[in-house]
C-alpha positions as CSV (number, residue, x, y, z in Angstrom):
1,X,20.4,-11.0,-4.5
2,X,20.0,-12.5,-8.2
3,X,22.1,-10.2,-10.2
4,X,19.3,-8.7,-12.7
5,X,16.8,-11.7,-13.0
6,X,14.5,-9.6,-11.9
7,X,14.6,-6.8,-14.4
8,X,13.8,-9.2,-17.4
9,X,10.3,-9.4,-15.7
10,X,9.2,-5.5,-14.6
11,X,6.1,-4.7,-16.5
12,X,4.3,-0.7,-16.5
13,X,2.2,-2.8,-13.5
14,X,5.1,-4.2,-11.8
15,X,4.7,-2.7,-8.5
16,X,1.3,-1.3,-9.2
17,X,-0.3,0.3,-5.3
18,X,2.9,0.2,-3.7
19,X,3.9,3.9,-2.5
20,X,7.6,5.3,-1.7
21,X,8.6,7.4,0.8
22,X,11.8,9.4,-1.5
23,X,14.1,11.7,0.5
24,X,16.0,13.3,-2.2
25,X,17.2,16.6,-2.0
26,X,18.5,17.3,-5.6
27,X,15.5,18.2,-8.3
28,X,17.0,16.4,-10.7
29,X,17.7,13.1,-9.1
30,X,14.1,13.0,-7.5
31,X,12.9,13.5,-11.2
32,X,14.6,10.8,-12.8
33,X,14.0,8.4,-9.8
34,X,10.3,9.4,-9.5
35,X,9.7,8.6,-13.3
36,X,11.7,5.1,-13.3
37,X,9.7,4.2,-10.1
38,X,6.2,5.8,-11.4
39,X,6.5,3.9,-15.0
40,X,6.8,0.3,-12.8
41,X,3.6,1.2,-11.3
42,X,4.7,2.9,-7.6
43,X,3.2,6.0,-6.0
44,X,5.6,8.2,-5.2
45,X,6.0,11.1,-2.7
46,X,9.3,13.1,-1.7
47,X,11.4,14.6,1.1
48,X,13.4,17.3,0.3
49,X,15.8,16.3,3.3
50,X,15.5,14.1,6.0
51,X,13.7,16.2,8.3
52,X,10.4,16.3,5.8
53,X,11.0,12.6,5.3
54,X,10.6,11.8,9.2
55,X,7.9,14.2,9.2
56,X,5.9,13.0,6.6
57,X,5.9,9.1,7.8
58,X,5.3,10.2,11.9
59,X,1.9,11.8,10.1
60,X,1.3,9.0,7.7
61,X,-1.1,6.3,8.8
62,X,0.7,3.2,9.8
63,X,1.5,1.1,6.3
64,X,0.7,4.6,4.2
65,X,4.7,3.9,2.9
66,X,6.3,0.3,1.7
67,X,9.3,1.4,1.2
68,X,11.7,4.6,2.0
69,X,14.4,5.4,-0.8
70,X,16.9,7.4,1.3
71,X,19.6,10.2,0.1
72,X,22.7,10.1,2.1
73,X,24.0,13.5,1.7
74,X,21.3,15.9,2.4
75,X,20.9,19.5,4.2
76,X,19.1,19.9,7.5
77,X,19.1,15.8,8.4
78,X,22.0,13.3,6.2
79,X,20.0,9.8,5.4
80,X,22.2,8.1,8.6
81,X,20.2,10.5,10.9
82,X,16.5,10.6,9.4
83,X,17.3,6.5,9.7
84,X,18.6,6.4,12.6
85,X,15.3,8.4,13.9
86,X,12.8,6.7,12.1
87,X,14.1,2.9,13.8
88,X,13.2,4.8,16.8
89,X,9.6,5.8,16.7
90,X,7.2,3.8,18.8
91,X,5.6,2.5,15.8
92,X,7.2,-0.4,14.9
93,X,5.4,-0.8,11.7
94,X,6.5,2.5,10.7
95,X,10.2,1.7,12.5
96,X,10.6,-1.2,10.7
97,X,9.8,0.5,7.5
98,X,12.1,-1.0,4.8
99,X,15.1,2.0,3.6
100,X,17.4,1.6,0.9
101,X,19.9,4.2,0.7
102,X,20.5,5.9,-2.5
103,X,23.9,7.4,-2.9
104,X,26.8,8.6,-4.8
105,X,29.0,6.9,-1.9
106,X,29.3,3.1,-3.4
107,X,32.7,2.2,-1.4
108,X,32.6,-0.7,0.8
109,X,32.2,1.4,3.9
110,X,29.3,3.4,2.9
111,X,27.4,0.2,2.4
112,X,28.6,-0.8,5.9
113,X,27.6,2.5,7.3
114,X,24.5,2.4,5.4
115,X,24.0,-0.8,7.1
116,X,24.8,0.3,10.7
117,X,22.4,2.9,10.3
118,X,19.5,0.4,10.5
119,X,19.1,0.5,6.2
120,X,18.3,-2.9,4.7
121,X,20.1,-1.9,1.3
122,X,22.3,0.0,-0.9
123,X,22.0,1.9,-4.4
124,X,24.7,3.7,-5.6
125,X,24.4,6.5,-7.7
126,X,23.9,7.1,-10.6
127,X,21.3,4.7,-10.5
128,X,21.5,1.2,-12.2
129,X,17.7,0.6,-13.2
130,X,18.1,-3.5,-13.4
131,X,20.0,-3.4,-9.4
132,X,16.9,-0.8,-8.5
133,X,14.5,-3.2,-9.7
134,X,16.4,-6.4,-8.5
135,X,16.2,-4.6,-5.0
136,X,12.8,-3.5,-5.5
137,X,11.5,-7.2,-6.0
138,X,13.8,-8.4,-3.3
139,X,12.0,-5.9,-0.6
140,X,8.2,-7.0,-1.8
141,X,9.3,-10.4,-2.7
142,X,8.7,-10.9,-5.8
């Protein structure tokens, strides 16, 4: 990944039609992510825990999400489980859905276990707007 090229270039339009799946528990974290993400142009629904955030993609058409931005530590279902469901549905375009996890656990092994989970990236908490975007063009390749 291109450490931050990519957040010289993010315009209101950036990511304009692009819609996130967010599983975030805490009000306050869903409302500062859903802004940053809403002013670069993404449509953004959320999960209150990972339950609702299968849920919601098993009755979304197939495609509905680009991209899942998944909370670790949440009641009801943690991140690792909602991902670990989600790479099993029959769907595989909603299985191979892309999920970064978003979490206040930034050691080495939470990456990994991020990682083993079936996640194709990482975001520590609190978020870093430039490694969000850098991430985000990386997933849509831009």
């Amino acid at each position: 990944m291109k450490p931050h090229a990519a957040s010289a270039e993010i315009t209101p339009d950036a990511f304009a039609g692009k819609r996130i799946l967010l599983a975030e528990d805490n009000d306050l974290n869903a409302e500062i992510a859903v802004t940053i993400l809403e002013e670069t142009g993404f449509h953004v629904e959320r999960a209150a825990d990972g339950i609702e955030c299968v849920k919601m993609l098993q009755q979304a058409e197939a495609g509905h999400y680009d991209l899942i931005l998944m909370d670790i530590q949440m009641p009801n279902m943690d991140g690792y489980k909602a991902t670990e469901k989600i790479r099993r549905m029959p769907d595989a375009a909603k299985a191979n859905i892309p999920i970064i996890a978003m979490t206040a656990n930034a050691f080495d092994e939470d990456k990994h276990n991020a990682m083993a989970a079936g996640m194709n990236g990482h975001l520590s908490k609190p978020i870093d707007i430039g490694k969000m975007m850098d991430m985000l063009h990386d997933v849509f390749g831009g």
